[in-house]
VEXDREN-2710 file (C-alpha; in Angstrom, 1 decimal):
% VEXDREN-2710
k/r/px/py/pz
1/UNK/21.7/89.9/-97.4
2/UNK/24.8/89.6/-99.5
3/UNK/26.9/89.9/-97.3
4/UNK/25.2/87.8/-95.0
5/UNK/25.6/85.0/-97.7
6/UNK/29.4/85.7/-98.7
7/UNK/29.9/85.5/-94.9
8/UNK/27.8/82.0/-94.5
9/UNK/29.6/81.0/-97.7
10/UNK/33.0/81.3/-95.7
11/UNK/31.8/80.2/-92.7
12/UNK/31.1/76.7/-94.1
13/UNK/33.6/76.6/-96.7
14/UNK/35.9/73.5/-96.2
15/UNK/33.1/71.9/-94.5
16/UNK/31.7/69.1/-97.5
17/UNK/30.9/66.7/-95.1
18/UNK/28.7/69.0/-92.6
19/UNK/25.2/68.5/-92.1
20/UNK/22.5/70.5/-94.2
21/UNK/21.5/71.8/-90.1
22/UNK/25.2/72.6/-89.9
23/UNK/25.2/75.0/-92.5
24/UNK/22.2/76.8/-91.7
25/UNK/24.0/78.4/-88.6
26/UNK/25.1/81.4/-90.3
27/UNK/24.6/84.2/-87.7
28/UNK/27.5/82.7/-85.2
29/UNK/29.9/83.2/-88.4
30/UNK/28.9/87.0/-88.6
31/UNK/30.3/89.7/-85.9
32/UNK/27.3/91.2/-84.0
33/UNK/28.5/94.6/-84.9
34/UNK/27.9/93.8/-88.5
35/UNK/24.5/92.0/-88.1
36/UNK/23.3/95.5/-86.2
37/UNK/24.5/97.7/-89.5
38/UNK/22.9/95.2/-91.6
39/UNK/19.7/94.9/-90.0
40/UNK/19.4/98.4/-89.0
41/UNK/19.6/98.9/-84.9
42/UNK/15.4/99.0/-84.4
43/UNK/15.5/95.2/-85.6
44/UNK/18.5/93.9/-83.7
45/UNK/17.0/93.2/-80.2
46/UNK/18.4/91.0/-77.6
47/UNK/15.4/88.8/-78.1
48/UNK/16.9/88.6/-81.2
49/UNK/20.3/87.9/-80.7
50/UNK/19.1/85.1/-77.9
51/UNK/17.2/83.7/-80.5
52/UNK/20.0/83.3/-83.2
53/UNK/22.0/82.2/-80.2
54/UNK/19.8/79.2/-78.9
55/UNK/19.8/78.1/-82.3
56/UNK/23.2/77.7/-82.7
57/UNK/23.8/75.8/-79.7
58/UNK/20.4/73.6/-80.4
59/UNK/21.9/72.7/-84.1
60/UNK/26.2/72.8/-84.3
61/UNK/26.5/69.8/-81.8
62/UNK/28.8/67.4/-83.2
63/UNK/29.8/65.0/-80.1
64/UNK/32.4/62.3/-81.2
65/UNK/31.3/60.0/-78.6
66/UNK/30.2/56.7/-79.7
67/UNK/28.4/54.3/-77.6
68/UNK/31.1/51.2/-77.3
69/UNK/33.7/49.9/-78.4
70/UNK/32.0/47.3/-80.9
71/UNK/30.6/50.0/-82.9
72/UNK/33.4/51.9/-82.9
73/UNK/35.8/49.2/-84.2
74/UNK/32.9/48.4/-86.6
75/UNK/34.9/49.3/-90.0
76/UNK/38.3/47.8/-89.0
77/UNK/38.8/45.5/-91.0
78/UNK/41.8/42.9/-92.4
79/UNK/44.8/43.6/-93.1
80/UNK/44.4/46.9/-91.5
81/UNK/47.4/48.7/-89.7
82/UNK/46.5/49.5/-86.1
83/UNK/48.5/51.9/-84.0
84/UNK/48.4/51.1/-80.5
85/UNK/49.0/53.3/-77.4
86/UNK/50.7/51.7/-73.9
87/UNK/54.1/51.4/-72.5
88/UNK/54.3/47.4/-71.1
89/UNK/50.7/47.4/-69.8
90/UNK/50.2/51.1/-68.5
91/UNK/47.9/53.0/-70.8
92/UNK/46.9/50.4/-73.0
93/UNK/43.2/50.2/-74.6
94/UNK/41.9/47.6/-72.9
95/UNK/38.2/47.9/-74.2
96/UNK/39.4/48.4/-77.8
97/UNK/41.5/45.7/-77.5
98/UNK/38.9/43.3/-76.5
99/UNK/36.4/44.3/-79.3
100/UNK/38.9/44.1/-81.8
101/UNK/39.2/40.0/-80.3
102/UNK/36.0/40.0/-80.7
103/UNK/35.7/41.2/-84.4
104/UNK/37.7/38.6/-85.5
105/UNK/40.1/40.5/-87.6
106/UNK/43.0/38.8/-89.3
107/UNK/46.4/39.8/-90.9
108/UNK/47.0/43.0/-88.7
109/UNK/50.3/44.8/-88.8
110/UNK/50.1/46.1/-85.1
111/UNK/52.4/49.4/-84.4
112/UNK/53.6/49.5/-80.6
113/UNK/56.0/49.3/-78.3
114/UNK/55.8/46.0/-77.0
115/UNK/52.5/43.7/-77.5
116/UNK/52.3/43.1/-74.1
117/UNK/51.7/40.1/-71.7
118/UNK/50.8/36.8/-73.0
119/UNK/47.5/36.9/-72.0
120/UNK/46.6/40.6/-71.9
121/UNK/46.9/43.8/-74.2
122/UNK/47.9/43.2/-77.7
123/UNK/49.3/39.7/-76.4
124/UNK/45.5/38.7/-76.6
125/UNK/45.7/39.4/-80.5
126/UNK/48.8/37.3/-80.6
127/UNK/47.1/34.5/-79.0
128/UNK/43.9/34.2/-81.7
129/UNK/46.4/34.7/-84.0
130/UNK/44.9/37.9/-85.7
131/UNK/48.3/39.6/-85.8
132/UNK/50.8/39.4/-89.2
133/UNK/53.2/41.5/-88.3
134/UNK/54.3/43.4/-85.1
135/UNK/56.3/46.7/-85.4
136/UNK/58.2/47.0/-81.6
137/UNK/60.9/48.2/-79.9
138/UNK/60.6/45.3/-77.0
139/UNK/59.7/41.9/-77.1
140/UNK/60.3/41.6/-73.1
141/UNK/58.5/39.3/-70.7
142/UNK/56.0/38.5/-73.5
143/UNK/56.9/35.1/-74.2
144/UNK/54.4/34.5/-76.9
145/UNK/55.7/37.1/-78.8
146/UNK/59.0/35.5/-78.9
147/UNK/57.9/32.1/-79.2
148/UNK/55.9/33.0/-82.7
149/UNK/58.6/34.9/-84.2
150/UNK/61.2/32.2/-83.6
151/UNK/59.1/29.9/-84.7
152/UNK/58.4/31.7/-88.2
153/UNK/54.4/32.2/-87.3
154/UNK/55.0/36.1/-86.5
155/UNK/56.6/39.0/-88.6
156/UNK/58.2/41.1/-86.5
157/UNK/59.8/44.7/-87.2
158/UNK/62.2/46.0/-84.1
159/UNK/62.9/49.3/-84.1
160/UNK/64.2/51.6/-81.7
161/UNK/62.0/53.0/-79.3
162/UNK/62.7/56.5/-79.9
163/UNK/62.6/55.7/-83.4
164/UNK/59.5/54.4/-83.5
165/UNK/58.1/57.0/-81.6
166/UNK/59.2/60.2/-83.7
167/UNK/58.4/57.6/-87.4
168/UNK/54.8/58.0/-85.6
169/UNK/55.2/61.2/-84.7
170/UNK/56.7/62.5/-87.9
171/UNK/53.5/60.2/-89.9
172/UNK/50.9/62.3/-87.5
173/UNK/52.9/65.3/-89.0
174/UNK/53.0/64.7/-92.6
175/UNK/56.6/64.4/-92.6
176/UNK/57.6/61.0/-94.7
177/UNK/61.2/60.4/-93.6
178/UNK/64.1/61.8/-91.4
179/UNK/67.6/61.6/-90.2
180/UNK/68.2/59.8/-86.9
181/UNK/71.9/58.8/-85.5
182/UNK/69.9/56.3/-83.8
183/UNK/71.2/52.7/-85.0
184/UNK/74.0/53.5/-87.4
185/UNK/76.4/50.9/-87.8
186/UNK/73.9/48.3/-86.3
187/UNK/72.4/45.5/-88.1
188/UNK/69.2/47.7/-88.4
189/UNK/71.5/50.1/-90.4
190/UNK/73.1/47.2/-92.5
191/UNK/69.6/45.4/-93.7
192/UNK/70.5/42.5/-91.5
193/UNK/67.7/42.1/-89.2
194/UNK/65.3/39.1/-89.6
195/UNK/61.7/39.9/-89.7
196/UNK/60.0/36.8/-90.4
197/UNK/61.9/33.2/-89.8
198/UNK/60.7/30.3/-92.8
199/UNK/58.6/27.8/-92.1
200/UNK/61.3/25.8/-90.1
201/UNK/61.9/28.6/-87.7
202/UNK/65.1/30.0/-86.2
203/UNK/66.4/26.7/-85.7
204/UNK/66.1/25.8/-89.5
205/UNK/68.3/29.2/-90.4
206/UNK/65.6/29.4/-93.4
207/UNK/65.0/33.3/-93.4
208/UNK/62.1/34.4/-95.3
209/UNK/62.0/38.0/-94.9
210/UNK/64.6/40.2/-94.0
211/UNK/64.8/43.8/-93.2
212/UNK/65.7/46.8/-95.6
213/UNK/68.7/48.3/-95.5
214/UNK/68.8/52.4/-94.3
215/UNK/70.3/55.2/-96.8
216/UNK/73.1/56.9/-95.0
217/UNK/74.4/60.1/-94.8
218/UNK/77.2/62.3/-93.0
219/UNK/75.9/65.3/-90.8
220/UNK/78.7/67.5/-89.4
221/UNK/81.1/64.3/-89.4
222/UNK/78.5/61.9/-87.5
223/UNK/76.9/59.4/-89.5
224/UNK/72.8/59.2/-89.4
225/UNK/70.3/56.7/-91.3
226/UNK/67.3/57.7/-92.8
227/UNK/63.8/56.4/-91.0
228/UNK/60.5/56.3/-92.6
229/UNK/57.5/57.7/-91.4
230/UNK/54.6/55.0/-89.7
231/UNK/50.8/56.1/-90.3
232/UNK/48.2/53.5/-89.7
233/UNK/44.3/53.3/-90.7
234/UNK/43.6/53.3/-87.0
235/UNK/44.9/54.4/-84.1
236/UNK/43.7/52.6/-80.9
237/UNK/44.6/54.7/-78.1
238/UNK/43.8/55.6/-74.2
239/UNK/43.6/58.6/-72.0
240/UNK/42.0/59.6/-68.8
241/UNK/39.8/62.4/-69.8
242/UNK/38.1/63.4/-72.7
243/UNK/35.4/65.9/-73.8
244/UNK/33.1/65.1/-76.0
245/UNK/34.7/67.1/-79.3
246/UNK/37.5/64.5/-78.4
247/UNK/40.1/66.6/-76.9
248/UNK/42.5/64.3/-74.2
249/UNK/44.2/64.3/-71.0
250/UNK/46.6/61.9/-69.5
251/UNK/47.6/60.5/-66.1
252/UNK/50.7/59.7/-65.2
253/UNK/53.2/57.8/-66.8
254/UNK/49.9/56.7/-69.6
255/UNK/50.7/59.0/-71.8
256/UNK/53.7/57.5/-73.4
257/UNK/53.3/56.4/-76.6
258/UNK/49.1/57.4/-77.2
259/UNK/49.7/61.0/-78.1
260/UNK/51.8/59.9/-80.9
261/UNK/50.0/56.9/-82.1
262/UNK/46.7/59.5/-82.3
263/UNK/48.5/61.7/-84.1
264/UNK/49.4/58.6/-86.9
265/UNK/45.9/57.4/-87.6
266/UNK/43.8/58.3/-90.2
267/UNK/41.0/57.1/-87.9
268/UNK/41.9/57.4/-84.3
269/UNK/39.6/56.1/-81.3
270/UNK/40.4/57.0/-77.9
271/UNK/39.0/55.0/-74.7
272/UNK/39.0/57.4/-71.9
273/UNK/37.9/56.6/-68.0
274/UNK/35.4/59.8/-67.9
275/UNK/34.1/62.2/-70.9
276/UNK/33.0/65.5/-69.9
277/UNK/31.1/68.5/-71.5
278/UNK/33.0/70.6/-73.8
279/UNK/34.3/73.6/-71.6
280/UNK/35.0/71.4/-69.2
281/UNK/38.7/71.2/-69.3
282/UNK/40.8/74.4/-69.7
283/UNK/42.7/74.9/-72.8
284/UNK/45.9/74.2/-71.1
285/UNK/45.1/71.1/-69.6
286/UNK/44.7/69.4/-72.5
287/UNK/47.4/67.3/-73.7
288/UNK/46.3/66.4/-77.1
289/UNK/43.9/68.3/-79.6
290/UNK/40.6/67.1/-80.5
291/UNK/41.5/67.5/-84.5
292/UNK/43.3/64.0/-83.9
293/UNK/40.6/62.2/-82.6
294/UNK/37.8/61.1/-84.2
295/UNK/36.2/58.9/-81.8
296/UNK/35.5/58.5/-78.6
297/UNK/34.4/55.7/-75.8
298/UNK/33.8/55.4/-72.3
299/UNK/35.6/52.4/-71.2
300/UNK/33.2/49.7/-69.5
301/UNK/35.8/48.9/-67.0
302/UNK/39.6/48.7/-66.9
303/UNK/41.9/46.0/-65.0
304/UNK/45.1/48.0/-64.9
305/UNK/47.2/45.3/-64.1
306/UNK/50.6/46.1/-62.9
307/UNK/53.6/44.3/-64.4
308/UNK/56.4/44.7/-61.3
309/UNK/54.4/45.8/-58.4
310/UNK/57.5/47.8/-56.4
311/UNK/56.6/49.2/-53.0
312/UNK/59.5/50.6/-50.4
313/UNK/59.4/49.0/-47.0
314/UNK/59.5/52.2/-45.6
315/UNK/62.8/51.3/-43.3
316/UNK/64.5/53.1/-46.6
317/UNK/66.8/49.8/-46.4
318/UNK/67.7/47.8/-49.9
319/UNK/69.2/44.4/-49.7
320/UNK/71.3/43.5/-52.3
321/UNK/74.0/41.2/-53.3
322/UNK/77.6/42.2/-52.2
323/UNK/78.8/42.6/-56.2
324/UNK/76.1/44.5/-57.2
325/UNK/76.5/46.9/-54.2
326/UNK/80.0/47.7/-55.2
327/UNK/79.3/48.3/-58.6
328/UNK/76.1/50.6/-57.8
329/UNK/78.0/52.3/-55.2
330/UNK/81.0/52.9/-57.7
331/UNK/79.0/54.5/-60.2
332/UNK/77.2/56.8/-58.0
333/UNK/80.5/58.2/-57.5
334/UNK/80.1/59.5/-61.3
335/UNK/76.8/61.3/-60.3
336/UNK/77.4/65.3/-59.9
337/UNK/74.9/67.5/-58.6
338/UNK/72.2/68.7/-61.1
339/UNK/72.6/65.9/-63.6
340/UNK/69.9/64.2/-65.4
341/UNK/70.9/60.7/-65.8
342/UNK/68.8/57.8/-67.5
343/UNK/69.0/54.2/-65.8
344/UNK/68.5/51.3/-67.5
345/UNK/66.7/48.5/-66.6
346/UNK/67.8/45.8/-63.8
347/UNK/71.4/46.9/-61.7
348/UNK/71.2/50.1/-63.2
349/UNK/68.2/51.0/-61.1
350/UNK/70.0/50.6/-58.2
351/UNK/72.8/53.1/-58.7
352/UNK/70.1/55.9/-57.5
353/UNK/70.8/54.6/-53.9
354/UNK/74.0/55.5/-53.2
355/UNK/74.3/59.0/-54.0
356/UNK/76.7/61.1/-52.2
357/UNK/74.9/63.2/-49.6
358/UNK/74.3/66.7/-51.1
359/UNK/73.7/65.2/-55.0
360/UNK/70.7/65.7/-56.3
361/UNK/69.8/64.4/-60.1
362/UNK/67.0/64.1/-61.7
363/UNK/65.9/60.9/-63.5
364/UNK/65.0/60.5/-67.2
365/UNK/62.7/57.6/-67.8
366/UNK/62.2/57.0/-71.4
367/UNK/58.1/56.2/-71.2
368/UNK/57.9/59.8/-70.4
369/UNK/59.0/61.3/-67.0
370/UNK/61.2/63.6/-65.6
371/UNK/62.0/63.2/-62.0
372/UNK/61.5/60.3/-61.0
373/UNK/60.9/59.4/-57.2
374/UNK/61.3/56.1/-54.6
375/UNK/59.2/53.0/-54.6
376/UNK/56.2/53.6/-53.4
377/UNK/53.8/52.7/-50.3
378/UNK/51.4/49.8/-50.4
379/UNK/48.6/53.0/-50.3
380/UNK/50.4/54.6/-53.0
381/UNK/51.2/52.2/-55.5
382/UNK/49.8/53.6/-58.9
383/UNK/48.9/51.3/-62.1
384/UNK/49.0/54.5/-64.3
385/UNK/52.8/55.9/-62.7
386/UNK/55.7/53.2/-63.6
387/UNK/59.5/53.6/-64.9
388/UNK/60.6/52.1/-67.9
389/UNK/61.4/49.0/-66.0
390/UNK/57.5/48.2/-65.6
391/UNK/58.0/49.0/-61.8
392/UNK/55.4/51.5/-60.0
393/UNK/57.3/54.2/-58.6
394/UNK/56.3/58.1/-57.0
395/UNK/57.1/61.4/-58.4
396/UNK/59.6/64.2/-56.7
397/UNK/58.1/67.8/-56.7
398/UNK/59.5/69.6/-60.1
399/UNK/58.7/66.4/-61.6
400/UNK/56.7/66.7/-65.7
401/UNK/55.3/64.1/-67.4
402/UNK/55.5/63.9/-71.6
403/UNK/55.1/61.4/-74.5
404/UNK/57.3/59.4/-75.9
405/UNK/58.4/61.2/-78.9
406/UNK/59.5/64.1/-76.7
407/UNK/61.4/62.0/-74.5
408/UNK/63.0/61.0/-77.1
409/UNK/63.8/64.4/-78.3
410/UNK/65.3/64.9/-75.1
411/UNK/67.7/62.0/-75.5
412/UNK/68.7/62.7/-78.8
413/UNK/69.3/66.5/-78.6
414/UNK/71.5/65.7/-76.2
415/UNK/70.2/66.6/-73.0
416/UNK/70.4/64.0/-70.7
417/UNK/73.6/64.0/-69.2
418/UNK/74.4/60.2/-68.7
419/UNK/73.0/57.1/-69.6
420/UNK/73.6/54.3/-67.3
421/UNK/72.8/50.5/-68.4
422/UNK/73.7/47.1/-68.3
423/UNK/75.2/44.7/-71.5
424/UNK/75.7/41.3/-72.7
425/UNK/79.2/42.5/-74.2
426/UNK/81.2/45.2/-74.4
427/UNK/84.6/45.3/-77.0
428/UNK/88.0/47.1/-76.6
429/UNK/87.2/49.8/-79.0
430/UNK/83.5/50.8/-76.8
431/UNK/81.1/48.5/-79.2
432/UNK/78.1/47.8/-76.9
433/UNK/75.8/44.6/-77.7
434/UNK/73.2/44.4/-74.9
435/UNK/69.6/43.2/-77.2
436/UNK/69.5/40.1/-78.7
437/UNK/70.8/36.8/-79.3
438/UNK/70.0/36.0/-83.0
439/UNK/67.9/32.8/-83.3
440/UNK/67.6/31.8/-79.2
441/UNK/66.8/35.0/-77.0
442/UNK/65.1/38.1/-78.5
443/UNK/64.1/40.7/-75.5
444/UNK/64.2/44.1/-78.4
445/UNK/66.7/47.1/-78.1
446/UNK/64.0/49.0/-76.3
447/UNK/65.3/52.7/-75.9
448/UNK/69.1/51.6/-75.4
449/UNK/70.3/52.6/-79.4
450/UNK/68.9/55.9/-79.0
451/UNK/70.7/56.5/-75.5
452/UNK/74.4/55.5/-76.5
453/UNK/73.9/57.5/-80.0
454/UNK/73.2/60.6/-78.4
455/UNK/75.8/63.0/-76.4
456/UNK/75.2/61.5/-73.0
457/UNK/77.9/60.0/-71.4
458/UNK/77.5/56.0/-71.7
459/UNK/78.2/54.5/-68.3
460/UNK/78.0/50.3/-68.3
461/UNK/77.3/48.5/-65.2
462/UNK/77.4/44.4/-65.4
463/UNK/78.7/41.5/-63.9
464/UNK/82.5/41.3/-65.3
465/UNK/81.7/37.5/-66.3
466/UNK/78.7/35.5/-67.7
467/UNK/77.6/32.2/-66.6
468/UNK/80.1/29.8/-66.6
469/UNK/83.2/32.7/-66.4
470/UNK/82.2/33.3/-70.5
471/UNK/83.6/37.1/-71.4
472/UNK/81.6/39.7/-71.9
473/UNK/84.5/42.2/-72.3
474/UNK/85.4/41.0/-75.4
475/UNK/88.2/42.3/-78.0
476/UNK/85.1/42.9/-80.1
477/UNK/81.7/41.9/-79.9
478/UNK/79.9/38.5/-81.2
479/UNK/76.3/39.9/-80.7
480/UNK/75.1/42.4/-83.2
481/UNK/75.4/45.9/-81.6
482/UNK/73.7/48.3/-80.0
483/UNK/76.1/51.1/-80.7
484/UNK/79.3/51.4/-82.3
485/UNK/82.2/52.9/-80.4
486/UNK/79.4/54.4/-77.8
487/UNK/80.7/52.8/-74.4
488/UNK/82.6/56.2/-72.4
489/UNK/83.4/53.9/-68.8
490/UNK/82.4/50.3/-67.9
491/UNK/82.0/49.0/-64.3
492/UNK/82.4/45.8/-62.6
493/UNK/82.9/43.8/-59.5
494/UNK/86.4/43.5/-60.7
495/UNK/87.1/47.1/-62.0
496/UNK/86.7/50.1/-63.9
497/UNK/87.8/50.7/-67.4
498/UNK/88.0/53.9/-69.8
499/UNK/87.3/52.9/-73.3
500/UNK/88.3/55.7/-75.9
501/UNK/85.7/56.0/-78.5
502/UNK/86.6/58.7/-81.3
503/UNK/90.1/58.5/-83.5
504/UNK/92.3/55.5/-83.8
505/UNK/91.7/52.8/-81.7
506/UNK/93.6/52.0/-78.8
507/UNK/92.9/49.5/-75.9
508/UNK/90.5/50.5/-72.9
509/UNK/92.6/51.4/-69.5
510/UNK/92.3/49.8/-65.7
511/UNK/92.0/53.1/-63.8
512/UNK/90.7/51.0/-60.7
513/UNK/90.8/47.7/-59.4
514/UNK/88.3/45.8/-56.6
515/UNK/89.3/45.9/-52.9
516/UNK/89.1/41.9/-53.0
517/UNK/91.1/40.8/-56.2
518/UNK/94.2/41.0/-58.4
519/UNK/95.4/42.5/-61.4
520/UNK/95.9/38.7/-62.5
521/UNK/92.5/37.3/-61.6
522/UNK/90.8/40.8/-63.9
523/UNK/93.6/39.7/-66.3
524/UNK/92.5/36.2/-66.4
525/UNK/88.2/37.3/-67.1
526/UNK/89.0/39.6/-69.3
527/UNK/88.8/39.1/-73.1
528/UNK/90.8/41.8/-74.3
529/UNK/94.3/43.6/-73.9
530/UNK/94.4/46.6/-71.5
531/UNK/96.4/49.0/-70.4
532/UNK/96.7/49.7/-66.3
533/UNK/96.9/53.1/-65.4
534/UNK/99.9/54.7/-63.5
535/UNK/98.4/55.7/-60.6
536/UNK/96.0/52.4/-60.3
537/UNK/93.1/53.2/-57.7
538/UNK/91.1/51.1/-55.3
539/UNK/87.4/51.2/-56.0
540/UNK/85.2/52.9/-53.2
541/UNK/88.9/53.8/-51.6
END
């Protein structure tokens, strides 16, 4: 009996909060080897040992399932920092979402990747105006958004997407700050960064908060910043499966950012499609622990509206403008077989196209999969599988699917080969500005800071002029930066240059010129010097 007791003791040790019929299950705890010395063989029947086993099973059920979404917002309250899962609109909490409308909450800081449409995900919290302050990597097409920040109604924190995701992640892990190269030398670095406009708004200049300068440091002659940690007192989150001990799985390109804001809350609430019995789902199926949930909801219904519904023709035939050809077809030429490349959004996405027959690569989307395949079918098209451009898309066989904060990891560590994207400028020395125009146009740096800071190769693609024949290859940059001396080869309609990005500075170099112009006319939209290369090449020649 003592022994019975010590074990019982140990058993529920740890366990303050379990109910008084919780700690009466005792015999589980105890090996039935030792109940059978203790008891004396004679007394330990299978009768018995049925018996002690119905009784567990009849009084240990602890389901975390509550029945909506109202009550299981029910202690949010203002001023509360809510952690929200979703990339764009794709596997956002929808039901959540809508009860925390209706709550009425005010003065939220909300922690996610974008807010959203205007009238949908956390854009409906912008509208009724229950939001303070918005922690993001992209503004985007949410107008709203933009509109209450430049008008000084919204504090807004931009962060780097893969920043934001591993400050989650590292909250969810009791880390409190780390190293990233992620945004040295930007104005995120520097302290420089408005996060809330005065009264007056943008146009007033008034500035009423600005954002803290990062500690630097030098790690094996590459400078990093130091990023702090993000926890909130709720994490808002959704998944496709769940048990009912809370354990998730994830569809698709929904996982994104959820694992990582679960993993941040103090309280987390998940919103699944379909909850299942425990034993359901195989131990390696699920994608997230139950220990991180405490909640969960079976969503009354979900819209699942697509932002940039994509779908292929079928005739495997793209029409696109003559310049934009050019420059996709050039930098396919840069592809080699086995790379993994990232694209950015817009004329990136088309370089994929024009591969040379015989290349494959495999494409890195930053919401979280590897392997990206075509545009899909009108039959095919899936709310829950898009690219980081918002468009639906298919998967190649090999492909995985991941969160955010591990494809981040992959971008950072270095292994993703090349990152292709567009800019608004590019200088002489490789400075890249491609994310904001202070005061007038604020889309967010997305994932484009953590791309050109890691070891990938940096390939630009843009129009050679703006609107109006402005420069954007500048002799140096009049936007705040991306990156710092991050650009490796930029191509245009006009031409490609080779920028040299480490030691002294030196001017870029014309190492091929357009079939259908003149060293004079590239001369002429160019804002910097160059130098022209010996053996000067036609492009696509």
């Amino acid at each position: 009996q003592a022994i019975l007791a010590q074990a019982a003791l140990r058993g529920n040790r740890g366990s303050a909060s379990a109910s008084p019929a919780s700690k009466m299950v005792v015999a589980p705890r105890v090996a039935p080897f030792l109940v059978r010395r203790l008891v004396g063989p004679s007394a330990f029947t299978a009768h018995a040992l049925v018996a002690v086993g119905t009784r567990a099973a009849s009084t240990s059920s602890s389901s975390k399932v509550v029945a909506s979404a109202d009550e299981a917002i029910a202690d949010l309250k203002d001023g509360a920092t809510i952690c929200v899962g979703g990339f764009g609109l794709c596997g956002i909490p929808e039901n959540l979402l809508h009860a925390v409308r209706r709550k009425g909450v005010k003065n939220l800081t909300a922690v996610s990747n974008n807010a959203g449409v205007d009238d949908a995900g956390l854009g409906l919290l912008l509208q009724s105006k229950q939001i303070k302050r918005m922690i993001s990597s992209y503004v985007g097409e949410n107008k709203l958004f933009e509109e209450q920040y430049l008008s000084g109604a919204l504090e807004v924190e931009l962060t780097p997407q893969g920043t934001l995701a591993e400050r989650l992640r590292a909250g969810g892990a009791g880390i409190p700050a780390f190293f990233t190269p992620t945004a040295h030398g930007t104005i995120i670095h520097e302290g420089k960064n408005v996060i809330k406009y005065g009264p007056g708004g943008a146009k007033s200049g008034e500035v009423e908060i600005m954002s803290e300068p990062r500690e630097s440091r030098e790690f094996n002659g590459k400078g990093y910043i130091m990023e702090k940690a993000i926890t909130g007192d709720f994490a808002l989150v959704k998944a496709w499966k769940a048990d009912e001990r809370g354990n998730l799985v994830w569809k698709g390109t929904a996982r994104n950012f959820n694992p990582d804001c679960a993993r941040a809350g103090k309280i987390c609430i998940a919103e699944v499609e379909e909850i299942v019995p425990v034993g359901s789902l195989s131990p390696e199926e699920i994608h997230l622990p139950g220990i991180y949930v405490q909640r969960v909801i079976k969503g009354d219904s979900y819209e699942k509206r697509i932002e940039k519904r994509t779908v292929s023709s079928g005739s495997g035939e793209i029409n696109v403008d003559p310049r934009r050809e050019l420059i996709a077809r050039r930098a396919a030429m840069d592809l080699t077989d086995g790379m993994y490349v990232n694209l950015g959004i817009g004329l990136p996405t088309l370089v994929s196209n024009f591969t040379k027959p015989g290349i494959r690569i495999e494409l890195q989307s930053e919401n979280g999969l590897l392997g990206i395949g075509p545009y899909p079918m009108e039959a095919d098209v899936d709310p829950d599988l898009i690219n980081a451009g918002k468009e639906t898309i298919t998967m190649i066989p090999g492909s995985s699917t991941f969160s955010s904060a591990d494809s981040f990891a992959m971008i950072r560590g270095g292994h993703v080969d090349m990152t292709i994207l567009g800019a608004m400028e590019v200088a002489a020395n490789g400075d890249l500005a491609n994310w904001i125009i202070p005061g007038k146009m604020v889309k967010g740096m997305g994932g484009a800071m953590d791309l050109v800071s890691s070891d990938s190769r940096v390939l630009v693609v843009m129009e050679h002029t703006a609107k109006g024949g402005t420069h954007k290859l500048k002799q140096s940059c009049g936007l705040p930066l991306t990156g710092a001396r991050v650009v490796n080869r930029c191509i245009t309609e006009l031409g490609v240059f080779d920028f040299v990005t480490t030691g002294p500075e030196v001017p870029p170099t014309l190492i091929e010129i357009a079939p259908d112009t003149t060293l004079d006319a590239v001369k002429a939209a160019t804002g910097f010097e160059f130098k022209v290369a010996e053996n000067l090449k036609t492009m696509l020649a």
